[in-house]
Structure formats: structure tokens, C-alpha cells
N, C-alpha and C positions, 0 to 999 in steps of 0.2 A: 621794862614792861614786856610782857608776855606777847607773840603772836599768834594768831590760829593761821593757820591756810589749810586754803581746800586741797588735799592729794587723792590718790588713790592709795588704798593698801589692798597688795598681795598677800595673801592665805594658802600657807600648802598643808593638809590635814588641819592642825591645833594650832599653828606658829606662824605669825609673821610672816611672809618670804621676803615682802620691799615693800616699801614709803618711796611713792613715784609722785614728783609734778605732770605723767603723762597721760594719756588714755589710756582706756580698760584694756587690756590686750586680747586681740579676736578669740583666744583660746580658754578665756573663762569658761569655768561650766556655770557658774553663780555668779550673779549682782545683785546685790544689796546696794539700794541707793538710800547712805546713812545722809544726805544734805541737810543740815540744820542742827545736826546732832554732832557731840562732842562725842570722839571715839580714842579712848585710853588705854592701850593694851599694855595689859602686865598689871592692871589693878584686879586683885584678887578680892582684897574685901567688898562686900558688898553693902556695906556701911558707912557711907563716907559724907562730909558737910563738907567740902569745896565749896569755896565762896562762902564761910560763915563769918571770918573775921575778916577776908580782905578780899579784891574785887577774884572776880572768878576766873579770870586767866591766870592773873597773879599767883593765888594759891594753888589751880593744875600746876603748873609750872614748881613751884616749888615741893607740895606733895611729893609729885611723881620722881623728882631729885632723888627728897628723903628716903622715898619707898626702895626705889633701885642700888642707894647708899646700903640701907636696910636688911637687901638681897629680897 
């Protein structure tokens, strides 16, 4: 079964920089506080049913596999 946990992700321009268990580092210029919300980077379509045939961690989890298999 799937986990969620709360991190923080780093952003440098478009990309990614890190997925940290830490605090925001003093030298943000932005915060977005996403809490509550499921944050998926790399899903590009904007068309997606997660969670239509199986629980909704479950399917993130295995989508976002598929997708990065996918390229």
C-alpha cells in the first residue's frame, strides 16, 4: 500500500531541485503552502481519474510508475 508524507519540495525555475523531510530553507523567495493537497510532479496530462478503479494512493502510486516507465 501506498504512503503519502508531508515534505517539502524545492523549485529552481521549472524543475524539481529536492524532496526534503525538512523545513523551508530561510532563502525561499516563494511558499506555497500545498497542505491537504496531493502534489505530483511530472504528471503532464491534465486529464487523469486516479482513484477510479482502485483506492487513490494505490493508483498515484502505480500511475505515476507507469508514466515515468512511459518517459
Amino acid at each position: 500500500m501506498a504512503t503519502i508524507e508531508g515534505v517539502t519540495i524545492g523549485v529552481e525555475g521549472e524543475k524539481v531541485a529536492c524532496v526534503s523531510r525538512g523545513d523551508i530553507p530561510s532563502t525561499a523567495q516563494n511558499v506555497i503552502d500545498a497542505h491537504g493537497n496531493y502534489i505530483l510532479p511530472g504528471i503532464v496530462d491534465c486529464h487523469t481519474h486516479f482513484g477510479a478503479f482502485l483506492p487513490y494512493e494505490d493508483d498515484v502510486v502505480s500511475e505515476t510508475k507507469a508514466a515515468a516507465v512511459g518517459g
